[in-house]
FIKOL-264735 format. One record per residue (C-alpha): x, y, z; residue number from 1; residue in three letters. Coordinates in steps of 0.02 Angstrom, whole numbers, plus 50000, padded with zeros to 5 digits. Example, Ala and Ser with C-alpha at 12.3 -4.5 7.8 and 13.67 -1.06 7.14 Angstrom:
      px      py      pz     k     r
   50615   49775   50390     1   ALA
   50684   49947   50357     2   SER
// end
This chain:
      px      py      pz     k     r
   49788   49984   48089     1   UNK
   49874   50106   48215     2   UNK
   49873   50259   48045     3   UNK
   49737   50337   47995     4   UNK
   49875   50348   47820     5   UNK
   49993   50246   47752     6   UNK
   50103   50284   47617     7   UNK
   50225   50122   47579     8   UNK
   50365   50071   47464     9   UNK
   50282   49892   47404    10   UNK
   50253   49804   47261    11   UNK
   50083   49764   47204    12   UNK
   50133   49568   47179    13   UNK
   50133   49593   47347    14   UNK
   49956   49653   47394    15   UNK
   49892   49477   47465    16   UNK
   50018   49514   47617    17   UNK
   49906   49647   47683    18   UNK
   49821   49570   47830    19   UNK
   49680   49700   47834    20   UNK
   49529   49700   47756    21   UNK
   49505   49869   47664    22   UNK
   49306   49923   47582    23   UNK
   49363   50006   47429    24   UNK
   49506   49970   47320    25   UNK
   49568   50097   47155    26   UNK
   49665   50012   47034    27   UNK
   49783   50137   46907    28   UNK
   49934   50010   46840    29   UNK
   50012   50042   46704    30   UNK
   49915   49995   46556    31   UNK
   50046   49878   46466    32   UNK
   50082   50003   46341    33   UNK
   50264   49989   46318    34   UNK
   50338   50147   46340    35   UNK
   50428   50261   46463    36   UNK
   50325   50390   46544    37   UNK
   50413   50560   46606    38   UNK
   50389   50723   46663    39   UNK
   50504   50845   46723    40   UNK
   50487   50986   46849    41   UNK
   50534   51179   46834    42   UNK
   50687   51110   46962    43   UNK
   50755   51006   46827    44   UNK
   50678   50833   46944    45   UNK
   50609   50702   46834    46   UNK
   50485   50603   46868    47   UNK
   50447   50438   46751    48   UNK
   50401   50258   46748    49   UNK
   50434   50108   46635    50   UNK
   50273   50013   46583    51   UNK
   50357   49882   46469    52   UNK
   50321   49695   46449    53   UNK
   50380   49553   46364    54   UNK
   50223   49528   46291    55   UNK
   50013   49563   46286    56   UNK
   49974   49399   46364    57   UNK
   50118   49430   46506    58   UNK
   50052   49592   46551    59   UNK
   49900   49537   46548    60   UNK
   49912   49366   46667    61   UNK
   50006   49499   46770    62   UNK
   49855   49616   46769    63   UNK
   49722   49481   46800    64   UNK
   49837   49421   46957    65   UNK
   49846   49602   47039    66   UNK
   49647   49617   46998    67   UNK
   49613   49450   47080    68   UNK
   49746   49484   47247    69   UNK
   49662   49651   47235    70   UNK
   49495   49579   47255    71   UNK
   49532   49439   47399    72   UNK
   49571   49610   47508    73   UNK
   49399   49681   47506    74   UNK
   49286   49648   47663    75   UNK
   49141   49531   47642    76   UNK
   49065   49698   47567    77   UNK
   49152   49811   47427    78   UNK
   49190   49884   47289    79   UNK
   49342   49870   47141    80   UNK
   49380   49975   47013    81   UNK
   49497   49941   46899    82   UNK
   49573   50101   46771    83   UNK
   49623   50049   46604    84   UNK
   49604   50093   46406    85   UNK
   49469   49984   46360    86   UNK
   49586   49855   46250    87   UNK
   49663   49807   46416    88   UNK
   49513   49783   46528    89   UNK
   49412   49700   46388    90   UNK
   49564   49558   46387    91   UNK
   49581   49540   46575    92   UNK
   49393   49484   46605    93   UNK
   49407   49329   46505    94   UNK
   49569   49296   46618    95   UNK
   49483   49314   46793    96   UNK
   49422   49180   46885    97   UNK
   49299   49304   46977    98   UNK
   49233   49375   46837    99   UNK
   49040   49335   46900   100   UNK
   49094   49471   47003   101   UNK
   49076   49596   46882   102   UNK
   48956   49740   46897   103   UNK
   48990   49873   46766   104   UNK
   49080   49946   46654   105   UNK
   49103   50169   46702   106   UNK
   49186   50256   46524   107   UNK
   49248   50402   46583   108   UNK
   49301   50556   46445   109   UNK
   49498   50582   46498   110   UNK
   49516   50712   46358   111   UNK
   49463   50859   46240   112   UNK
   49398   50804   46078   113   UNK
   49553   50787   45968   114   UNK
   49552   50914   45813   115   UNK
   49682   50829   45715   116   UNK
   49587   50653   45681   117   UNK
   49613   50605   45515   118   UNK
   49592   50413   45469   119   UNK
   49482   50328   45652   120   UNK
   49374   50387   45795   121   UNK
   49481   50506   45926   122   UNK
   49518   50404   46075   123   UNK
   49472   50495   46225   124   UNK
   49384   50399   46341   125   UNK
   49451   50256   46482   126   UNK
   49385   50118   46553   127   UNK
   49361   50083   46716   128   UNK
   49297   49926   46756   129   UNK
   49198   49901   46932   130   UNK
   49190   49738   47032   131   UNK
   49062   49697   47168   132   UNK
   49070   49594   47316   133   UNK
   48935   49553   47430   134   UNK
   48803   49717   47471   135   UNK
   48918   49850   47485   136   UNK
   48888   50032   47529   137   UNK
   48840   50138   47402   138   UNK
   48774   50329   47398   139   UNK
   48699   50381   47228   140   UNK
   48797   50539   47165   141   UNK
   48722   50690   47068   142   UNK
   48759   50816   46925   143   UNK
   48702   50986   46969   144   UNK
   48515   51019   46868   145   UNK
   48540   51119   46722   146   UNK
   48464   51285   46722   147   UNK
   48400   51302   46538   148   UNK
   48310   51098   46590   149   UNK
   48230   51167   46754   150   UNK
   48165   51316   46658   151   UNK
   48093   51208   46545   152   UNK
   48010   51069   46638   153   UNK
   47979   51115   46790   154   UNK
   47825   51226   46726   155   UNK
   47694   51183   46818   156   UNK
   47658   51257   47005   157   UNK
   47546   51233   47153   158   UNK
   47522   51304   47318   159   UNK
   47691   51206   47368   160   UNK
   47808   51267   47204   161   UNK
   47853   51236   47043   162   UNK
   47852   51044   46977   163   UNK
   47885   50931   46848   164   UNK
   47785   50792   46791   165   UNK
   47851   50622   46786   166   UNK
   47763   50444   46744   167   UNK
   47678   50351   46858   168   UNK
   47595   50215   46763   169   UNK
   47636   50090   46671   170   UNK
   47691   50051   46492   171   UNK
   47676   49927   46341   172   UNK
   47850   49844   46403   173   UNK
   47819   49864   46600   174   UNK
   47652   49835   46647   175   UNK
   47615   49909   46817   176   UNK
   47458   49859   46948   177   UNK
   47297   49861   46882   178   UNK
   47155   49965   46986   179   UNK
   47051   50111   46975   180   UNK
   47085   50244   47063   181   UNK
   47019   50429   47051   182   UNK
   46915   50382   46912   183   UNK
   47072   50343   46822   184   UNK
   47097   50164   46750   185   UNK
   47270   50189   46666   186   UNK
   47293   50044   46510   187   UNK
   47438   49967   46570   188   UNK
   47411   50009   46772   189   UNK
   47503   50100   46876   190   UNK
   47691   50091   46927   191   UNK
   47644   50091   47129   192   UNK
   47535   50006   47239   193   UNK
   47356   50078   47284   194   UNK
   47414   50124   47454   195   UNK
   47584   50210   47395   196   UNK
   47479   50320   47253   197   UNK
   47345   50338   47413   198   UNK
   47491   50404   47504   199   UNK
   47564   50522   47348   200   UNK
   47372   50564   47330   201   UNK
   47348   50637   47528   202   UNK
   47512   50739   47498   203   UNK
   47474   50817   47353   204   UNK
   47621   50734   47245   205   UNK
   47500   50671   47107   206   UNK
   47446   50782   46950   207   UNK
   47304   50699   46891   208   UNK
   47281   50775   46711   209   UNK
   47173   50770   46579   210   UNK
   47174   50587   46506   211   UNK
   47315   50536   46654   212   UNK
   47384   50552   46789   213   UNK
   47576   50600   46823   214   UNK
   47669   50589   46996   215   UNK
   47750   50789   47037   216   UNK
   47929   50794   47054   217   UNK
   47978   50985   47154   218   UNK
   48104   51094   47090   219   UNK
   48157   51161   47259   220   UNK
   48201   50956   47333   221   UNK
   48262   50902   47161   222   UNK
   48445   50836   47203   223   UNK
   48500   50812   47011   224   UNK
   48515   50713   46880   225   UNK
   48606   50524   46954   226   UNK
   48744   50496   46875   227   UNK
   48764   50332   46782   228   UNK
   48921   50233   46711   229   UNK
   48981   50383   46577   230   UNK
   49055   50521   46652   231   UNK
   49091   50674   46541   232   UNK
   49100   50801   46663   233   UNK
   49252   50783   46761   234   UNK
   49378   50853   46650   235   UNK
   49582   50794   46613   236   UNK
   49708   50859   46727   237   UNK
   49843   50949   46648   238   UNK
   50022   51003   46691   239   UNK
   49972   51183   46714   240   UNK
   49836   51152   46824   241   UNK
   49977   51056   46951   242   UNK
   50012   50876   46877   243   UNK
   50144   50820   46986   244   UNK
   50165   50637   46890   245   UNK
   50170   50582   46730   246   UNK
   50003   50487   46731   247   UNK
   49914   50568   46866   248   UNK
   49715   50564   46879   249   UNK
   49614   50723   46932   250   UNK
   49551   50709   47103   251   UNK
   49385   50751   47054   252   UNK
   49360   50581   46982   253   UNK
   49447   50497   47170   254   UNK
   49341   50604   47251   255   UNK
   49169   50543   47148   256   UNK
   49243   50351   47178   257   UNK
   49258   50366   47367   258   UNK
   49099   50473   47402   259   UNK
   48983   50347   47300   260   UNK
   49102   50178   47341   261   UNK
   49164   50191   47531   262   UNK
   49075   50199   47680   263   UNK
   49133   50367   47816   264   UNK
   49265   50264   47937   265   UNK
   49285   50141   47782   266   UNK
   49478   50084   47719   267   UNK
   49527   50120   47547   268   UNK
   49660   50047   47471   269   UNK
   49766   50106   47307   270   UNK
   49914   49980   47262   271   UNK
   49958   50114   47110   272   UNK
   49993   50277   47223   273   UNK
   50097   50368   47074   274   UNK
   50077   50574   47147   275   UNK
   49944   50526   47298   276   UNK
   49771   50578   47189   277   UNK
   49702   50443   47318   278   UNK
   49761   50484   47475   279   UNK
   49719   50679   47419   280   UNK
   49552   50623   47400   281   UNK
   49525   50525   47554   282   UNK
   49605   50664   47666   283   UNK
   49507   50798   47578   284   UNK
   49321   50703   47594   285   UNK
   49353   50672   47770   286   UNK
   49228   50558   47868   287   UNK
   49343   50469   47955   288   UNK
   49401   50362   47801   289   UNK
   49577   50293   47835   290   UNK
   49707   50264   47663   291   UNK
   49829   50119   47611   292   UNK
   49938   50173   47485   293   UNK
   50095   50109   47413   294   UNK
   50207   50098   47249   295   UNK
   50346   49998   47204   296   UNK
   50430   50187   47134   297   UNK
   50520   50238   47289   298   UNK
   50513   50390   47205   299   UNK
   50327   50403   47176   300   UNK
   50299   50357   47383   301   UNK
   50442   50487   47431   302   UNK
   50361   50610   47331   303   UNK
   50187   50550   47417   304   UNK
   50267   50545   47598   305   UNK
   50342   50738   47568   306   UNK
   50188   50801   47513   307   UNK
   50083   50743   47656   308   UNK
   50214   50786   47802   309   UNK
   50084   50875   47891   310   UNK
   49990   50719   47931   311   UNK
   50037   50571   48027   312   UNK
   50105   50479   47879   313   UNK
   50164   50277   47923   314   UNK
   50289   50236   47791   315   UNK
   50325   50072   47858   316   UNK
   50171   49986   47875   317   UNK
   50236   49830   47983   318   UNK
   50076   49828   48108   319   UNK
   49965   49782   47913   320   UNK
   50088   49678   47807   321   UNK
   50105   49495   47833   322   UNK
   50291   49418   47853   323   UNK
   50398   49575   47818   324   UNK
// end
């Protein structure tokens, strides 16, 4: 790659031409709904795409082909996600041929509880569906601690601060090692080797309490609560806060999928570049990270390509595509 960006007028049938190997890819196709998505600008410019098929099973082959291109892109280690409503992605895994591949599913809350639901559930969360290859980088991403829980639990204090407790032996359904230690000879053991809780023990991390012992988590090095596979905290973008295309994403939920997904100096690549959420993201987080992305819309990439003239955009891409 001689960019650091790319920003390129392709289509996504054609993503098995790239001839580099990229460590996260973001999937956002259309999701095979059949309509005609538009917005228009305060200039008058419109913006819209078709997403209409001849059929369920044609969109979906065609889905379950981009996923699988997609997917024969990624280095030896990486990570796919794939955006869709959950109909969609729950039809394309029994098409894939590399669905072992699969590691989990993230529902993520795209919208404000609907007030006017009458006769079914309100339909506000998307899927995203993640795929796994090899042992790919990963760094575990927090939600901030709540106040009113820290108040709460993290009661007790020492010398050192103020601490919760958390369990450090075992259970009915996860029995631990067996040993006495302390004078304490927990039921179902305990969740960490004698030399680990001798370790804990020498600096001071262990509350050992009336009829057991608990391991001290500090308030002042607690990171967070991890976050798992819902997400219900990055909110929906709207026109007024700057939506500049019909189906855009917010970049707080890019920014989560590169931080946790792609390595600093790692390639991401986003087939579906609509207004450039992806390429905000990566050039925003920094680290090095370099960007692929690319539309069939020449619209949506000259949009893309305007918006980012300050950078050293490459809108032709020659030096990564194969026989162009």
């Amino acid at each position: 790659m001689i960019s650091d960006y790319y920003v390129l007028n392709r289509d996504a049938n054609d993503i098995d031409k790239i001839n580099v190997g990229v460590d996260l890819i973001y999937l956002d196709p259309p999701f095979g709904l059949n309509q005609t998505f538009s917005m228009t600008e305060e200039d008058g410019t419109k913006k819209e795409f078709e997403d209409h098929w001849s059929s369920t099973d044609d969109y979906i082959n065609w889905y379950a082909s981009i996923i699988e291109k997609s997917f024969n892109k990624l280095n030896k280690n990486g990570w796919l996600y794939s955006h869709n409503n959950h109909f969609m992605n729950a039809l394309v895994l029994s098409k894939l041929s590399m669905k072992d591949r699969y590691y989990t599913n993230i529902s993520w809350k795209r919208s404000h509880p609907h007030n006017n639901v009458k006769n079914g559930w309100g339909n506000i969360v998307d899927s995203i569906l993640v795929f796994k290859k090899g042992n790919p980088y990963f760094k575990v991403q927090y939600t901030s601690l709540n106040e009113k829980y820290a108040q709460t639990c993290f009661k007790n204090k020492d010398e050192r601060g103020y601490y919760s407790l958390a369990p450090i032996t075992g259970e009915k359904s996860r029995i631990g090692n067996i040993y006495e230690y302390e004078g304490y000879s927990p039921k179902y053991g305990w969740r960490k080797s004698l030399d680990e809780v001798k370790r804990l023990h020498l600096n001071n991390e262990i509350h050992f309490g009336k009829n057991k012992p608990y391991r001290k988590i500090y308030l002042d090095t607690n990171v967070g609560v991890p976050i798992q596979n819902f997400w219900d905290d990055i909110p929906p973008i709207t026109r007024r806060e700057g939506r500049s295309y019909p189906t855009q994403k917010p970049i707080a939920l890019l920014k989560r999928i590169i931080n946790s997904s792609c390595p600093p100096s790692g390639i991401v690549l986003d087939p579906f570049c609509g207004g450039g959420t992806t390429l905000s993201a990566v050039v925003e987080i920094g680290e090095n990270r370099k960007c692929i992305t690319s539309d069939f819309s020449i619209d949506a990439t000259n949009n893309v390509a305007l918006q980012y003239k300050l950078y050293d955009l490459n809108t032709n891409g020659k030096d990564i595509w194969i026989n162009d």
